[in-house]
C-alpha positions in Angstrom: 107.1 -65.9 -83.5 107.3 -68.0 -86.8 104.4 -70.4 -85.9 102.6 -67.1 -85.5 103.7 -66.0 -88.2 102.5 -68.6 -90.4 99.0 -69.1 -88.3 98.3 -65.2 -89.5 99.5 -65.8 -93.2 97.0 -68.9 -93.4 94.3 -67.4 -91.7 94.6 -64.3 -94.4 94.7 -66.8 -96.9 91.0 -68.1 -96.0 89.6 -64.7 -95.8 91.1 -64.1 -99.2 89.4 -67.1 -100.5 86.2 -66.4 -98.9 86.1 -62.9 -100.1 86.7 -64.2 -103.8 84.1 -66.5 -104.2 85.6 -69.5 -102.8 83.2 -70.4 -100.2 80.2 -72.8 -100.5 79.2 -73.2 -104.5 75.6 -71.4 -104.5 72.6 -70.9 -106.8 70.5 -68.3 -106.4 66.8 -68.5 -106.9 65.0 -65.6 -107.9 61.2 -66.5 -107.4 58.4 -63.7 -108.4 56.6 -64.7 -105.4 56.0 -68.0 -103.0 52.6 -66.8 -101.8 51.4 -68.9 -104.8 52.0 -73.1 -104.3 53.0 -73.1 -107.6 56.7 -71.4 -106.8 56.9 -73.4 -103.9 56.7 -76.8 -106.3 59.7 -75.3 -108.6 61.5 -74.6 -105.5 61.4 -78.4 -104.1 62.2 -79.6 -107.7 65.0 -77.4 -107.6 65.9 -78.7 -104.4 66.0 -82.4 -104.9 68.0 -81.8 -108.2 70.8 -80.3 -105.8 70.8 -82.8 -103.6 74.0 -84.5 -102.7 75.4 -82.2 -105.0 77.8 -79.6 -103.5 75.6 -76.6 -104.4 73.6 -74.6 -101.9 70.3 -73.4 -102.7 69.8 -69.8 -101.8 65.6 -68.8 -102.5 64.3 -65.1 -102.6 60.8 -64.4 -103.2 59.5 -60.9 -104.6 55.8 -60.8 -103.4 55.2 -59.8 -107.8 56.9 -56.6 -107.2 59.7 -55.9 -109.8 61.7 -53.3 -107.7 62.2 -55.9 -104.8 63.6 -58.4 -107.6 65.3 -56.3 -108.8 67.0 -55.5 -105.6 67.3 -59.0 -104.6 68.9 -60.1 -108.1 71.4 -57.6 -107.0 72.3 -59.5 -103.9 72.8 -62.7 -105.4 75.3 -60.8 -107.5 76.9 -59.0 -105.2 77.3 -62.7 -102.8 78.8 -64.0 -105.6 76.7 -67.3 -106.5 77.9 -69.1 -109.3 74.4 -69.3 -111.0 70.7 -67.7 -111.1 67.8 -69.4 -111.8 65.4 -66.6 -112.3 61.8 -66.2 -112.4 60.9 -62.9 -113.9 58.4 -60.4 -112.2 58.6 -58.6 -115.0 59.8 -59.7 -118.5 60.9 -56.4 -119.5 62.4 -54.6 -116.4 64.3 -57.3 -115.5 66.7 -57.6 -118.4 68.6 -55.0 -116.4 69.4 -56.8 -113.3 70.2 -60.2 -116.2 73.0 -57.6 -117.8 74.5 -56.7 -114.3 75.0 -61.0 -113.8 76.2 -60.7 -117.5 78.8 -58.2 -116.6 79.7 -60.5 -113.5 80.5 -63.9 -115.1 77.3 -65.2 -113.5 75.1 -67.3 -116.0 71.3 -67.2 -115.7 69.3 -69.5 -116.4 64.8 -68.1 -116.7 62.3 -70.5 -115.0 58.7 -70.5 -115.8 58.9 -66.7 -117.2 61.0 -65.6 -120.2 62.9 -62.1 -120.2 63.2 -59.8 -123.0 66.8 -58.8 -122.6 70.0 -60.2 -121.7 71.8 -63.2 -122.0 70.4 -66.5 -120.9 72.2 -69.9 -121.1 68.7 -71.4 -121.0 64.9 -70.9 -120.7 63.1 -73.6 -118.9 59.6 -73.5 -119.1 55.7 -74.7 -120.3 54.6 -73.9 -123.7 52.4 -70.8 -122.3 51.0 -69.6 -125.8 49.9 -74.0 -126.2 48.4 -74.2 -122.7 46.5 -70.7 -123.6 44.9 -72.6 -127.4 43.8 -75.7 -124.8 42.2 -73.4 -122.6 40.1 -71.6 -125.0 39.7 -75.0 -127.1 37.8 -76.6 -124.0 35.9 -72.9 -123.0 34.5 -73.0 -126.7 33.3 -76.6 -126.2 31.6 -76.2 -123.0 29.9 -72.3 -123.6 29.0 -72.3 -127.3 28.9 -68.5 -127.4 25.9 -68.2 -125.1 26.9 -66.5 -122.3 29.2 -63.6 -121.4 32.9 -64.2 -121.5 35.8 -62.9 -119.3 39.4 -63.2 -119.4 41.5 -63.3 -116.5 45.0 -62.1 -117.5 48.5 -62.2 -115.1 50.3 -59.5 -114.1 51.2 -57.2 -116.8 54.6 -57.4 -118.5 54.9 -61.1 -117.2 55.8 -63.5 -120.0 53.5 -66.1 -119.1 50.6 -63.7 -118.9 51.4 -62.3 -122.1 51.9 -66.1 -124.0 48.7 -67.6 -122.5 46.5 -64.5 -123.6 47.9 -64.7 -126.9 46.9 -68.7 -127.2 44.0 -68.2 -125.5 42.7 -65.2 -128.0 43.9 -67.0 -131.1 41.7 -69.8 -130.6 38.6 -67.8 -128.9 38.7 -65.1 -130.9 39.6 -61.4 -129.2 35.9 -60.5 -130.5 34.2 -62.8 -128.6 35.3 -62.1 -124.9 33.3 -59.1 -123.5 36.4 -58.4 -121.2 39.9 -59.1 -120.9 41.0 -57.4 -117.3 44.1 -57.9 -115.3 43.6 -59.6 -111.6 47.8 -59.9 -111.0 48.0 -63.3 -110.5 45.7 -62.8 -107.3 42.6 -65.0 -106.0 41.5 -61.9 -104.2 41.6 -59.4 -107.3 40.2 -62.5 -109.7 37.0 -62.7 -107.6 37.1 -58.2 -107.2 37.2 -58.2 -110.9 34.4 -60.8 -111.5 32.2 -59.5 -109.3 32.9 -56.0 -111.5 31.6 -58.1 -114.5 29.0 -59.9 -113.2 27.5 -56.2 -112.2 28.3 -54.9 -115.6 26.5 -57.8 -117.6 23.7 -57.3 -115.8 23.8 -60.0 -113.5 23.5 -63.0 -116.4 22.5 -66.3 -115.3 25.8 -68.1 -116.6 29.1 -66.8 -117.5 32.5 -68.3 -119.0 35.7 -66.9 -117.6 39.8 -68.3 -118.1 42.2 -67.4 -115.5 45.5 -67.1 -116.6 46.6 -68.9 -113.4 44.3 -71.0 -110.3 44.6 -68.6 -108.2 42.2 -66.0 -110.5 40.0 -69.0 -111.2 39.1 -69.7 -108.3 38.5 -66.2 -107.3 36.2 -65.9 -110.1 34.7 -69.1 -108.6 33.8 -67.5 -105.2 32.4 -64.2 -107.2 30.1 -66.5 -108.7 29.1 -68.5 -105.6 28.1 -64.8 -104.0 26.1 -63.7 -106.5 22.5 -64.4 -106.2 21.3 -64.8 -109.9 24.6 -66.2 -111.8 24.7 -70.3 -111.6 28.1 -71.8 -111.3 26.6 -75.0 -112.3 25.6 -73.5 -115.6 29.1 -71.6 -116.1 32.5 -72.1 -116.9 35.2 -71.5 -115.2 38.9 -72.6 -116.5 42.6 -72.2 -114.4 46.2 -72.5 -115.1 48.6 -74.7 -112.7 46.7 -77.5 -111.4 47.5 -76.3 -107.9 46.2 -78.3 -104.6 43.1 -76.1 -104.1 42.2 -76.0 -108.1 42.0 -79.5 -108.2 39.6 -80.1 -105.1 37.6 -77.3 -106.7 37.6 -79.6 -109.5 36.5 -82.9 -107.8 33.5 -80.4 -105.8 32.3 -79.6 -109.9 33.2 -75.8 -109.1 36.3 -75.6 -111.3 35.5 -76.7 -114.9 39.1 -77.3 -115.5 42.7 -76.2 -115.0 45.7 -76.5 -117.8 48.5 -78.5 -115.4 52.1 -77.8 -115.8 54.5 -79.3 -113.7 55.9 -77.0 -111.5 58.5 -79.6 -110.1 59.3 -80.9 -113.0 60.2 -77.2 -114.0 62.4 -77.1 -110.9 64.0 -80.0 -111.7 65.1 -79.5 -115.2 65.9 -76.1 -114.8 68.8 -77.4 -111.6 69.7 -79.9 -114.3 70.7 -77.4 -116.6 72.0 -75.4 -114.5 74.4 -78.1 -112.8 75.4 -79.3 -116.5 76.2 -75.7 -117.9 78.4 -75.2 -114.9 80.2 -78.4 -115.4 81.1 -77.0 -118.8 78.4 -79.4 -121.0 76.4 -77.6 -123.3 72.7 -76.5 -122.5 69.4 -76.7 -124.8 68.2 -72.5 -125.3 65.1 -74.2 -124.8 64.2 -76.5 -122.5 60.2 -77.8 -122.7 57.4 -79.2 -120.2 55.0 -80.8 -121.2 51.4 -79.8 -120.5 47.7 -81.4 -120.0 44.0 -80.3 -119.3 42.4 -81.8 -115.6 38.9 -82.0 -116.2 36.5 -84.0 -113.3 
């Protein structure tokens, strides 16, 4: 009956432990979405940061939709892990869902996308409002003012949409671009909307256009290459990411160019930090990654 006795008490003593956090260390990754490569890269950089380390990786993507973040910030919290890494849907919103880890003891760390509110050990990320004045630098170069100009933002209240339009317009000008639109981040609304403008110029024979990200570029690509009067090989079309398919459409001369971060490189810095702050070493706010233009 003792031996029992004691078999019960330990086997308590493990669900106690479970139920308190003291399972398998975790970090939590809050992605906006993985239907974009781009996620996927800070994922694997992420990934071989924690490697051989004792921490779990646990990944949730949000198709860019701010309530499912939101919901699935709140289960990382409620699971317990012992750190986010957190990609914001929305810069605004999300500052609620950062307060609730707050009030938890669970330190965040924002990846890629900065959030307006709550406390962040760190922010790991490419100088957005930069790569926007490189973009519009090489656009100016290439178009001269001649032809119609489009802008291609992100997905509204998304830090990185917001930084890169503001670079981009500093340097361009906001009175020279016939239309700045929103296309979310998507190849399929980047080529909707461009085929919208094309219509509304009048069909011109060239245009210029920046995507906030590839994905919109290269939309905007396949708008031109089905209309029948604009010529690709007379416009300009620049992207944000360097993903796989940007740079073929590079090397084919459809792409003019892309700004490159380095999504990995994100990944990895941002596990870094992560790893350090909860070893108890101190953490940059800011944490940069550096940025070029891919041309042909």
């Amino acid at each position: 009956m003792r031996k029992l006795f004691s078999a019960l008490l330990a086997i308590m003593a493990v669900v106690t432990l479970a139920a308190c956090g003291g399972g398998t260390p975790t970090i939590g990754f809050a992605a906006s979405t993985f239907t974009n490569p781009f996620f996927n890269d800070i994922e694997e950089g992420i990934q071989a940061a924690l490697e051989g380390t004792e921490y779990e990786l646990v990944s949730l993507g949000a198709d860019n939709d701010a309530a499912t973040q939101a919901s699935q910030i709140e289960d990382l919290i409620a699971q317990g892990v012992d750190l986010i890494l957190l990609n914001p849907v929305d810069s605004t919103t999300v500052g609620t869902q950062i307060q609730m880890a707050n009030d938890e003891g669970i330190p965040v760390i924002t990846v890629d996308r900065s959030a307006d509110s709550g406390e962040v050990v760190s922010h790991v990320a490419s100088d957005n409002v930069l790569g926007g004045e490189i973009a519009a630098e090489h656009l100016q170069d290439i178009c001269g003012g001649d032809y119609p100009v489009l802008e291609l933002t992100g997905q509204a209240g998304a830090s990185a949409a917001i930084d890169r339009s503001a670079g981009f317009q500093s340097v361009f000008g906001a009175s020279n671009i016939d239309q700045t639109a929103t296309a979310s981040w998507s190849r399929t609304e980047g080529q909707n909307v461009t085929e919208d403008f094309l219509t509304a110029q009048g069909n011109p024979e060239a245009v210029c256009i920046f995507g906030a990200n590839d994905e919109m570029a290269l939309g905007a690509v396949q708008a031109i290459l089905a209309n029948s009067v604009t010529d690709l090989s007379m416009s300009a079309v620049i992207g944000f990411d360097a993903i796989p398919d940007a740079l073929q459409s590079i090397a084919d001369g459809e792409l003019s160019a892309t700004v490159q971060q380095q999504p990995v490189e994100i990944g990895r810095l941002a596990a870094e930090a992560a790893l350090a702050h909860l070893a108890g070493d101190s953490v940059e706010a800011n944490i940069p990654v550096p940025l070029a233009l891919i041309t042909e």
